[in-house]
N, CA, C and O atoms as a GROMACS GRO file, in nm:
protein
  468
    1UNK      N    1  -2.242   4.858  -2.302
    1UNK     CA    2  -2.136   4.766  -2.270
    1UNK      C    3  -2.151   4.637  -2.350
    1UNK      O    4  -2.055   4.592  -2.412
    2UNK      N    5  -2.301   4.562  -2.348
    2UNK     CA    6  -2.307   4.434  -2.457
    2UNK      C    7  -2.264   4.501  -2.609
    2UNK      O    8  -2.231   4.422  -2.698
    3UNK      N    9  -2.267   4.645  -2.636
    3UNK     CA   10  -2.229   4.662  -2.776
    3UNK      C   11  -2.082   4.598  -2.809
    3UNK      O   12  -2.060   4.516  -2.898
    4UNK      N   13  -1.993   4.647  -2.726
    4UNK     CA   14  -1.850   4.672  -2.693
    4UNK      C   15  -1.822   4.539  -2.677
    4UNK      O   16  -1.713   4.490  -2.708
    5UNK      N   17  -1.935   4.460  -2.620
    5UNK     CA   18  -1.848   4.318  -2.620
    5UNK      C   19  -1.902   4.236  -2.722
    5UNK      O   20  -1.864   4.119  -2.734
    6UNK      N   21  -1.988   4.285  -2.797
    6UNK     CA   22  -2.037   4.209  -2.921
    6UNK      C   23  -1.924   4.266  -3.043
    6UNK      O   24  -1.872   4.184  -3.118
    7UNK      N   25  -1.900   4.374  -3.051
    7UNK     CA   26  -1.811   4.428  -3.132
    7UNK      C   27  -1.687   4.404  -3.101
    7UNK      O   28  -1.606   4.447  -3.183
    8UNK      N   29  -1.644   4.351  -3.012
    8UNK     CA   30  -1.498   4.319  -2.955
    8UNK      C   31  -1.507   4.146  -2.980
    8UNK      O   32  -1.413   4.103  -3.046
    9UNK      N   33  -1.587   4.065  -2.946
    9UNK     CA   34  -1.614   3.934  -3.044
    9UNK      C   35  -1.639   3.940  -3.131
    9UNK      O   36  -1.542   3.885  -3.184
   10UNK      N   37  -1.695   3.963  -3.198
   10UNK     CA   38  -1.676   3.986  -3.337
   10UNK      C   39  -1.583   4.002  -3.420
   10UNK      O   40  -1.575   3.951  -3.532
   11UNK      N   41  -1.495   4.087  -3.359
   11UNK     CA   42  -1.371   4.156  -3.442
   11UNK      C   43  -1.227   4.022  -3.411
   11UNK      O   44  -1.126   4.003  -3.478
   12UNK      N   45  -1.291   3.931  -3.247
   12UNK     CA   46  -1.185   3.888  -3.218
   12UNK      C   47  -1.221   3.720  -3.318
   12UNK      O   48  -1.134   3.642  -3.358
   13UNK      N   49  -1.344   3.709  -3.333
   13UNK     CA   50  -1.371   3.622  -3.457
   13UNK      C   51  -1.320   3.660  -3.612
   13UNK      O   52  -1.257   3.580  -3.681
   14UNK      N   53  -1.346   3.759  -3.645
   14UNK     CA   54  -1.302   3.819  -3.789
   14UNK      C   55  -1.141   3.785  -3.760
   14UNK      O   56  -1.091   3.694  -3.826
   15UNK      N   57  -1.078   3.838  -3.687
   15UNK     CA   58  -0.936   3.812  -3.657
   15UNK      C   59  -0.899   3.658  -3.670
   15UNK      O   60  -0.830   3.612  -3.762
   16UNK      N   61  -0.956   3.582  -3.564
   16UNK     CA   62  -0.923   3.427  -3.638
   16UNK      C   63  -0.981   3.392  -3.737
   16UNK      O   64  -0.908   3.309  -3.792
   17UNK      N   65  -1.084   3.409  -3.803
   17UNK     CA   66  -1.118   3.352  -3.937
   17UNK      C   67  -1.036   3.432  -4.065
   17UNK      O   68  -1.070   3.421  -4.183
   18UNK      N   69  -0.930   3.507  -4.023
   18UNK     CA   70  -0.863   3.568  -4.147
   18UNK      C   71  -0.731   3.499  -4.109
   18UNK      O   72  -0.663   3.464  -4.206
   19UNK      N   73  -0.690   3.477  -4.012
   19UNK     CA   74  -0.590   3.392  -3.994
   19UNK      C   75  -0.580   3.302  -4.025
   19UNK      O   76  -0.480   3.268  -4.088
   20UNK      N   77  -0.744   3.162  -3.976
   20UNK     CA   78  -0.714   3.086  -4.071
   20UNK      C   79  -0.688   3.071  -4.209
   20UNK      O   80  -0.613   2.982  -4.249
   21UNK      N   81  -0.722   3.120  -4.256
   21UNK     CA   82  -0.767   3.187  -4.423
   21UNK      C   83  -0.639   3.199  -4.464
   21UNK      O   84  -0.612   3.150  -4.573
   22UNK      N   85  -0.528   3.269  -4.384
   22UNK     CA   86  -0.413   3.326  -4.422
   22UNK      C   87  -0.312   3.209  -4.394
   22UNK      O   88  -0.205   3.214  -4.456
   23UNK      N   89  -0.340   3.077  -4.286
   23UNK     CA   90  -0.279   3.022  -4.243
   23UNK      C   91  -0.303   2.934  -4.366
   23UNK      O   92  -0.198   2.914  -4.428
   24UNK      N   93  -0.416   2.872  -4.421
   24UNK     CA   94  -0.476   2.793  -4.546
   24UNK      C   95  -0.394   2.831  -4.686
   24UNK      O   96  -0.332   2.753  -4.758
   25UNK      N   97  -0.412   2.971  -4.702
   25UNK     CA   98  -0.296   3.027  -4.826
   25UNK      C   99  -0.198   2.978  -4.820
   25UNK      O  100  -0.157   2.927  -4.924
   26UNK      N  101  -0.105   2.969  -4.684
   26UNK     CA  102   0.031   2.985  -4.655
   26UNK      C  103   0.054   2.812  -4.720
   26UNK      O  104   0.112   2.784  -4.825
   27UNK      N  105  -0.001   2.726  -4.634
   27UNK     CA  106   0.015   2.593  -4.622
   27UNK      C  107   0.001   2.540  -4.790
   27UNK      O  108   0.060   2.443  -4.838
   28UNK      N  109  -0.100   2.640  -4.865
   28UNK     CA  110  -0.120   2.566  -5.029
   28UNK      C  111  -0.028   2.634  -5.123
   28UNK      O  112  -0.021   2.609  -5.243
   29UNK      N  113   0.038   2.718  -5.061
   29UNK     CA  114   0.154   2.803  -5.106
   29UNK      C  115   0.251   2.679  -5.098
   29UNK      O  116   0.250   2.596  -5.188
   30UNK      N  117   0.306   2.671  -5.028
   30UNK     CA  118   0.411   2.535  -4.935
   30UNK      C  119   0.389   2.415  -5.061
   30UNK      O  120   0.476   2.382  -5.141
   31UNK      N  121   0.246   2.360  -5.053
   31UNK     CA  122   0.223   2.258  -5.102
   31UNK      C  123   0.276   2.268  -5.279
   31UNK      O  124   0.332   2.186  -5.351
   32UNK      N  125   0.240   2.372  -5.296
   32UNK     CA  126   0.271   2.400  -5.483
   32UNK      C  127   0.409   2.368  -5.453
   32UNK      O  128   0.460   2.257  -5.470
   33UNK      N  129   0.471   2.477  -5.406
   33UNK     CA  130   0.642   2.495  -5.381
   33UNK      C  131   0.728   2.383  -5.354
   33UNK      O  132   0.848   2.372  -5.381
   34UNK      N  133   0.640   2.285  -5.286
   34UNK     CA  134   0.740   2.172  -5.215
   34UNK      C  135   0.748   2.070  -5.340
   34UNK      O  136   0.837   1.998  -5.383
   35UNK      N  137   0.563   2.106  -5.394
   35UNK     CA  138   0.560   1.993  -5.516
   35UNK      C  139   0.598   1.980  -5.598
   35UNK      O  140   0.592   1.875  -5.661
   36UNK      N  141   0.684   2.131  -5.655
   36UNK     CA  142   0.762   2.151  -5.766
   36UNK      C  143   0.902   2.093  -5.755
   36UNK      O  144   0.978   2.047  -5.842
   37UNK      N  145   0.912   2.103  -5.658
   37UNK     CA  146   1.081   2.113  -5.568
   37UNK      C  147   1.079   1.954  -5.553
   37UNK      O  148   1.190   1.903  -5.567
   38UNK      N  149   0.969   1.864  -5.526
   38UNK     CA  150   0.986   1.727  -5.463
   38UNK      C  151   0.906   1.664  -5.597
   38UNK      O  152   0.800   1.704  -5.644
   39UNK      N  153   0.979   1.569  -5.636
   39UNK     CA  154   0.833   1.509  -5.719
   39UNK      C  155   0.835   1.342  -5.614
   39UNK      O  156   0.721   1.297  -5.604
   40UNK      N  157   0.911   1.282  -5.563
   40UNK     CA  158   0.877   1.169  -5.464
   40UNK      C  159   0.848   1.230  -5.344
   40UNK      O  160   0.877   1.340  -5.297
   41UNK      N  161   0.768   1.114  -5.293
   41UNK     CA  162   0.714   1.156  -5.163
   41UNK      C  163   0.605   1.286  -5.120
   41UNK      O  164   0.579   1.347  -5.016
   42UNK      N  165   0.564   1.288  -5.249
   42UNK     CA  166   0.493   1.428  -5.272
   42UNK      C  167   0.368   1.379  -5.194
   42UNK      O  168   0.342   1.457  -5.102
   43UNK      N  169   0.291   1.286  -5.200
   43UNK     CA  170   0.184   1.182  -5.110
   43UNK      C  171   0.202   1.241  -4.950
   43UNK      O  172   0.137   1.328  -4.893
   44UNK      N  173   0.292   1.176  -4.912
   44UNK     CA  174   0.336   1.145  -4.770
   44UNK      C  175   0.321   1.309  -4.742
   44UNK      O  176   0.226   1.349  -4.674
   45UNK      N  177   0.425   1.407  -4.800
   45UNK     CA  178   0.434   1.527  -4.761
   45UNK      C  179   0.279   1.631  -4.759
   45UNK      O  180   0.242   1.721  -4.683
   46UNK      N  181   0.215   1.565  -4.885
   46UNK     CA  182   0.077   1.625  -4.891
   46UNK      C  183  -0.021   1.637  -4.722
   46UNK      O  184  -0.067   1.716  -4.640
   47UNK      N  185  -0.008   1.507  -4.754
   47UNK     CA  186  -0.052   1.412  -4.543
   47UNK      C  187   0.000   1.483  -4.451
   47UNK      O  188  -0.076   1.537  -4.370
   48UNK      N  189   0.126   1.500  -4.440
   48UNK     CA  190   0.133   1.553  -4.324
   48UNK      C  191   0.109   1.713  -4.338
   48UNK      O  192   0.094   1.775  -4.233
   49UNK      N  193   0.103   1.787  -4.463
   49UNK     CA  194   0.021   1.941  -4.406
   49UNK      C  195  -0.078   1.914  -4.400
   49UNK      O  196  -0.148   1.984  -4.327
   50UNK      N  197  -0.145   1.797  -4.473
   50UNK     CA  198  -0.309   1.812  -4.396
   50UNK      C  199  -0.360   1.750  -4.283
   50UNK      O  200  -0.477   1.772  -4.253
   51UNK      N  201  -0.291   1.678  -4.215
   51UNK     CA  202  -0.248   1.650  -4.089
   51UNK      C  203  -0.192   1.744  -3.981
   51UNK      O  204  -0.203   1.721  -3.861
   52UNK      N  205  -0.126   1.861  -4.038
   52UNK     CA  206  -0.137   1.961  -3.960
   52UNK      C  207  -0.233   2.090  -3.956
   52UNK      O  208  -0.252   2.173  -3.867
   53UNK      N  209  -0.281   2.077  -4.071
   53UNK     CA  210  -0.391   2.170  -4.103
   53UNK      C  211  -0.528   2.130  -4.029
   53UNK      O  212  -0.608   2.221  -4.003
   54UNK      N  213  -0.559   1.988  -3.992
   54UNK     CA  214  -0.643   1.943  -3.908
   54UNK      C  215  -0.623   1.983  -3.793
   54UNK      O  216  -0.712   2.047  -3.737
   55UNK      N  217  -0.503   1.956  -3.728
   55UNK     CA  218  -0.471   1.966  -3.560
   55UNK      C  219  -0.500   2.106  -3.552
   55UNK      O  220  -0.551   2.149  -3.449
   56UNK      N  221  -0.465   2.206  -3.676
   56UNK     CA  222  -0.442   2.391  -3.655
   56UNK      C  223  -0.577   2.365  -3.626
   56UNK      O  224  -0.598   2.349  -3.506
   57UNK      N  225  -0.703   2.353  -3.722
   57UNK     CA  226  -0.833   2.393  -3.722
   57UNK      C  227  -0.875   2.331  -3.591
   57UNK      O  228  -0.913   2.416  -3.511
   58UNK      N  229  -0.878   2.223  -3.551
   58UNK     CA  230  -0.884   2.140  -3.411
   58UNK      C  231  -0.846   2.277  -3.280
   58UNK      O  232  -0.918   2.326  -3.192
   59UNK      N  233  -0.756   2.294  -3.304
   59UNK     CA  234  -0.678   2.377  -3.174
   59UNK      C  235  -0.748   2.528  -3.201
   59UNK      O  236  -0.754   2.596  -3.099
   60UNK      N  237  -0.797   2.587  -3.315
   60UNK     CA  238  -0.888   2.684  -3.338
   60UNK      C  239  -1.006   2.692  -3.291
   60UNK      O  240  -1.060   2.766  -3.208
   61UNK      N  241  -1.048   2.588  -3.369
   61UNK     CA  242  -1.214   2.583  -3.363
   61UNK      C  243  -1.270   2.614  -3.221
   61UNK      O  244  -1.368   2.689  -3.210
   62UNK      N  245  -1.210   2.560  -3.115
   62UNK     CA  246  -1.289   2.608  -2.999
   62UNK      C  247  -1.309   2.735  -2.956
   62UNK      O  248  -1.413   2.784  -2.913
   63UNK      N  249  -1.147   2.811  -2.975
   63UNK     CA  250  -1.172   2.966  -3.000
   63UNK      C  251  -1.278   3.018  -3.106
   63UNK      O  252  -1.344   3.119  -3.085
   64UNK      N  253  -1.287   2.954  -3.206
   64UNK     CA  254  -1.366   3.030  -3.308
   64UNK      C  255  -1.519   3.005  -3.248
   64UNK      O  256  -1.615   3.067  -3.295
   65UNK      N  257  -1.534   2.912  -3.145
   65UNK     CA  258  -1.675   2.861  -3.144
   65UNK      C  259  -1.658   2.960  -2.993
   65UNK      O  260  -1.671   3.080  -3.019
   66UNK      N  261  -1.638   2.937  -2.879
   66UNK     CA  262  -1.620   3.056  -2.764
   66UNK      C  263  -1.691   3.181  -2.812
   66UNK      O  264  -1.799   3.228  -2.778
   67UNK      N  265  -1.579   3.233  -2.922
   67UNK     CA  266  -1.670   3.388  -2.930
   67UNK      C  267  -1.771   3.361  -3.021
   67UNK      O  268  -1.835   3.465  -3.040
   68UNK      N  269  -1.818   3.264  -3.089
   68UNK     CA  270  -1.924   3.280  -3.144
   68UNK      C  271  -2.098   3.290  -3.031
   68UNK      O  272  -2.206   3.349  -3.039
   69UNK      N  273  -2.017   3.176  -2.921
   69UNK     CA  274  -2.105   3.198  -2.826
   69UNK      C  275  -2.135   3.325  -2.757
   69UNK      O  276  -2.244   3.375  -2.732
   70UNK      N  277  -2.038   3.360  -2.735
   70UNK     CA  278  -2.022   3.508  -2.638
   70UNK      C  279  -2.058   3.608  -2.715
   70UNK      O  280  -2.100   3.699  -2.644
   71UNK      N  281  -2.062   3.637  -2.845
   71UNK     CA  282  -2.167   3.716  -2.984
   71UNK      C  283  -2.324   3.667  -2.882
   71UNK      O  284  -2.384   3.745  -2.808
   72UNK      N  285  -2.361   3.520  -2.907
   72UNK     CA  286  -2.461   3.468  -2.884
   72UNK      C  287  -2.527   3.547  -2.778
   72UNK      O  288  -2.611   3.638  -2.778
   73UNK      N  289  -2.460   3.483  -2.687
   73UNK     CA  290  -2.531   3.549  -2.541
   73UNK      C  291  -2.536   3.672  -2.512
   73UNK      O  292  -2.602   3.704  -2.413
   74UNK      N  293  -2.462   3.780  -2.595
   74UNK     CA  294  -2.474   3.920  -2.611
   74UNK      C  295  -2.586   3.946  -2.716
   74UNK      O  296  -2.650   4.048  -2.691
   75UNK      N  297  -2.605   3.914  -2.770
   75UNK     CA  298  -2.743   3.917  -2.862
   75UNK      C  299  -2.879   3.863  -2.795
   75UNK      O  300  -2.988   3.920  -2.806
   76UNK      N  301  -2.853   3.730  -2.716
   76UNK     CA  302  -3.014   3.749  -2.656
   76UNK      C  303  -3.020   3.833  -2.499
   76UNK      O  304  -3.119   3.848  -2.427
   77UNK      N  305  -2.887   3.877  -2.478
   77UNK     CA  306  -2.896   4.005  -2.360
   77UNK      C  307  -2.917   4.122  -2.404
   77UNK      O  308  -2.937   4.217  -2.329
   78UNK      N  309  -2.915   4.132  -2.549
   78UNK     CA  310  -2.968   4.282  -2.587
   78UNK      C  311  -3.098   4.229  -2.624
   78UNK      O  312  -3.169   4.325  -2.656
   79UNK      N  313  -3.158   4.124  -2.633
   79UNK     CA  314  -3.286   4.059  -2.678
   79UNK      C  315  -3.393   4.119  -2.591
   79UNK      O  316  -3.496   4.185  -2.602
   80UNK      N  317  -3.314   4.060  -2.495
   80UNK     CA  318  -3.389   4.039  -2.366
   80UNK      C  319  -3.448   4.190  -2.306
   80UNK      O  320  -3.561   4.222  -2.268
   81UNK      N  321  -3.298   4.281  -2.317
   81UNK     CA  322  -3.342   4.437  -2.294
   81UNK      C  323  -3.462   4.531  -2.352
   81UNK      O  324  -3.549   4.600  -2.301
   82UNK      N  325  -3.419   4.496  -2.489
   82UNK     CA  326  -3.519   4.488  -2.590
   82UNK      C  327  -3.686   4.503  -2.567
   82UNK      O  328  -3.764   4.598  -2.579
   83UNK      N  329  -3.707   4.309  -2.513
   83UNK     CA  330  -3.821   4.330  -2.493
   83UNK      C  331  -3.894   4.350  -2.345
   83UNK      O  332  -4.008   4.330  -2.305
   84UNK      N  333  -3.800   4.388  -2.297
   84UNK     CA  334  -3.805   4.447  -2.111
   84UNK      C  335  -3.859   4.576  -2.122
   84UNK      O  336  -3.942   4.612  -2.038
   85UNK      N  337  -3.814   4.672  -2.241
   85UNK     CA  338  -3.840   4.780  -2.286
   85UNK      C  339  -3.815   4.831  -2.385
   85UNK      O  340  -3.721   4.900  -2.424
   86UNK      N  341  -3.964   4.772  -2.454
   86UNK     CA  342  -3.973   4.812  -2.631
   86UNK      C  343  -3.967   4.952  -2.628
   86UNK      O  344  -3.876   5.013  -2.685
   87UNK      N  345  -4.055   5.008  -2.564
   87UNK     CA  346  -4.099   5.160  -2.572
   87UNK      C  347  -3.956   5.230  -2.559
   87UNK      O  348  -3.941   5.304  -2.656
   88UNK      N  349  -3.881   5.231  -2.501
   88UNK     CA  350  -3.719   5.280  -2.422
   88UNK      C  351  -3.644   5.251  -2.579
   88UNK      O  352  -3.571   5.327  -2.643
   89UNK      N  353  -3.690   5.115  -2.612
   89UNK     CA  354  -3.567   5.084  -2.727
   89UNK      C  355  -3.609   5.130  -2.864
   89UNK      O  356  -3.524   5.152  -2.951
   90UNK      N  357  -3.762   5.147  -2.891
   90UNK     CA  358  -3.819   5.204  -2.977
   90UNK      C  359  -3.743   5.381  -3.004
   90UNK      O  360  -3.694   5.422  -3.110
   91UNK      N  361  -3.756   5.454  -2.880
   91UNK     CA  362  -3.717   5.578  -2.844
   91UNK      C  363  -3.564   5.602  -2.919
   91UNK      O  364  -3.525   5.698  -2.985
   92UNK      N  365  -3.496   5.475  -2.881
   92UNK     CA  366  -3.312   5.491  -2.828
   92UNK      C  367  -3.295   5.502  -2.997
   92UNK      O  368  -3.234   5.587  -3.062
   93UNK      N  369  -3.356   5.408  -3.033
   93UNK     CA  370  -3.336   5.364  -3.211
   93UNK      C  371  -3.416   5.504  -3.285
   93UNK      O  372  -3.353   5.539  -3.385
   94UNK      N  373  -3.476   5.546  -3.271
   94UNK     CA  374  -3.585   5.610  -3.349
   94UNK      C  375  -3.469   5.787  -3.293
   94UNK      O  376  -3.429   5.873  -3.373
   95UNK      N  377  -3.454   5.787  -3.194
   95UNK     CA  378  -3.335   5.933  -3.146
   95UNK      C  379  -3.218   5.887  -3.244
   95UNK      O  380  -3.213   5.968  -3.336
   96UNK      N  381  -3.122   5.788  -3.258
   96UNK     CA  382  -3.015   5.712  -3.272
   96UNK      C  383  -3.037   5.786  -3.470
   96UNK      O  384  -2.962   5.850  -3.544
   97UNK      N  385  -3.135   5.747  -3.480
   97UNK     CA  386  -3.160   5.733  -3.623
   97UNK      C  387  -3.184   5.887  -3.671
   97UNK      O  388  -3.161   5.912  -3.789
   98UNK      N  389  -3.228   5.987  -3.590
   98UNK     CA  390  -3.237   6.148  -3.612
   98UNK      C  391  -3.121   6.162  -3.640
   98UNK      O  392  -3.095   6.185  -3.758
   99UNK      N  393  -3.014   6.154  -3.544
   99UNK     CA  394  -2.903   6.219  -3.528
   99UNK      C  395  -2.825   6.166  -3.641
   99UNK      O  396  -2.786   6.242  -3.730
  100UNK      N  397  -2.804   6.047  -3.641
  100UNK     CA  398  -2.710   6.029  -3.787
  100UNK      C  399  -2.781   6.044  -3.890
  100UNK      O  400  -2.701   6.058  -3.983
  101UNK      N  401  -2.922   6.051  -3.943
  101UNK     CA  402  -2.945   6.149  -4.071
  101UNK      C  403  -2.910   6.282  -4.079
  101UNK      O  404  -2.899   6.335  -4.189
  102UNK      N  405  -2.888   6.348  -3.967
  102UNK     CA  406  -2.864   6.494  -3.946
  102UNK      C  407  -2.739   6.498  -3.955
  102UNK      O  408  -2.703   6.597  -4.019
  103UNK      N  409  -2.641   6.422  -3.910
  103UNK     CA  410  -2.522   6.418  -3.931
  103UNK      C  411  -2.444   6.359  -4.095
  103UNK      O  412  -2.334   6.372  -4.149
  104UNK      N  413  -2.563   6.296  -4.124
  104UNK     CA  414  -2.520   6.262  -4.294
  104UNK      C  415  -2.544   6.385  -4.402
  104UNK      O  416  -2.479   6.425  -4.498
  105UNK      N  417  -2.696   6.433  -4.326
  105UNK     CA  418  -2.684   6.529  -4.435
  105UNK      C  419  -2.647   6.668  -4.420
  105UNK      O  420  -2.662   6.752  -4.509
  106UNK      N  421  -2.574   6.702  -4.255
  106UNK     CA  422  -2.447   6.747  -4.312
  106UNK      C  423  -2.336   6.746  -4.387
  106UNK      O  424  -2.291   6.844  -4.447
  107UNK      N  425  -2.275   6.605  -4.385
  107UNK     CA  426  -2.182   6.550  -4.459
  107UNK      C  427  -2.176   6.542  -4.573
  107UNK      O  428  -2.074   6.547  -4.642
  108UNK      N  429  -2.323   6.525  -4.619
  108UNK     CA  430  -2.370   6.550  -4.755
  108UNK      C  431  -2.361   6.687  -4.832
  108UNK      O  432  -2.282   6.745  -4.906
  109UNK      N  433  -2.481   6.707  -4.774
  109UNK     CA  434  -2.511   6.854  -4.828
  109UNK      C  435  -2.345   6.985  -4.804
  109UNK      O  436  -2.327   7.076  -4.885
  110UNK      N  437  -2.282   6.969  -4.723
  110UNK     CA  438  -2.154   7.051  -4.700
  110UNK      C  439  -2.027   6.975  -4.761
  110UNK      O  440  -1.924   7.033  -4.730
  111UNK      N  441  -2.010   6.875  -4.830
  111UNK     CA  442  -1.937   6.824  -4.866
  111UNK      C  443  -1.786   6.791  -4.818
  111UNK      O  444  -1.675   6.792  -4.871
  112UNK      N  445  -1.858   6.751  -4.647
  112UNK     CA  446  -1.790   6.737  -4.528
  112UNK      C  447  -1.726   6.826  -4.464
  112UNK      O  448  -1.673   6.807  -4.354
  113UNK      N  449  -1.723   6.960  -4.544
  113UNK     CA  450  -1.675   7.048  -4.453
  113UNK      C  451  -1.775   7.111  -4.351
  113UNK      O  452  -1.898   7.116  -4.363
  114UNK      N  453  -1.702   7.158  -4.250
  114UNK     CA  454  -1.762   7.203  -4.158
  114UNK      C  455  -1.811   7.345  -4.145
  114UNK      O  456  -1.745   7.429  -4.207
  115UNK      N  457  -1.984   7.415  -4.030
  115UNK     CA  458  -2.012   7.560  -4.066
  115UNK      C  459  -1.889   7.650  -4.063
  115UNK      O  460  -1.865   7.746  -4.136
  116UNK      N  461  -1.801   7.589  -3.945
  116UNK     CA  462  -1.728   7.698  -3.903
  116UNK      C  463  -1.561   7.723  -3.975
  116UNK      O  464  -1.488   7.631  -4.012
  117UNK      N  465  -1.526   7.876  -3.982
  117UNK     CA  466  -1.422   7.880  -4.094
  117UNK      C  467  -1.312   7.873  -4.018
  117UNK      O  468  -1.201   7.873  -4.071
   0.00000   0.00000   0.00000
């Protein structure tokens, strides 16, 4: 279950940090376009997208920082499991790790097809 919610923050971080990213493109897209289109007031107009590009990251950042925490605290709860029971997690990892070599080098060696016709 901490996998599922580390992998579900995670993904819900990757999701806003591509947004911003995409939201950053959009806004320097704007800025070329407006600057071609405006040559006065090009100053003032600059200011206010980066005046809104502040408030966006402002009104983000706490989401972006939330799941970074909630990653956090799912990492020292698998920490913690961890060292509650090395021997158990030694086992889980060391089984974990049979099976997908066995399953690669099926994939491998059969060239993903399967025994059966």
């Amino acid at each position: 279950m901490s996998d599922q919610l580390m992998e579900t923050s995670q993904a819900k971080i990757e999701a806003l940090e591509a947004k911003i990213l995409e939201l950053e493109a959009k806004l320097e897209a704007q800025v070329q376009e407006t600057g071609e289109e405006l040559h006065g007031g090009r100053a003032a107009l600059i200011g206010n997208i980066k005046n809104g590009a502040e408030r966006l990251y402002k009104d983000v950042s706490p989401l972006v920082e939330r799941y970074k925490e909630e990653q956090d605290e799912v990492l020292r709860a698998v920490g913690a499991k961890i060292c509650e029971h090395p021997f158990v997690s030694v086992a889980a990892a060391f089984g974990t790790g049979l099976i997908l070599a066995k399953l690669l080098e099926n994939r491998v060696c059969n060239g993903g097809r399967s025994h059966r016709s």
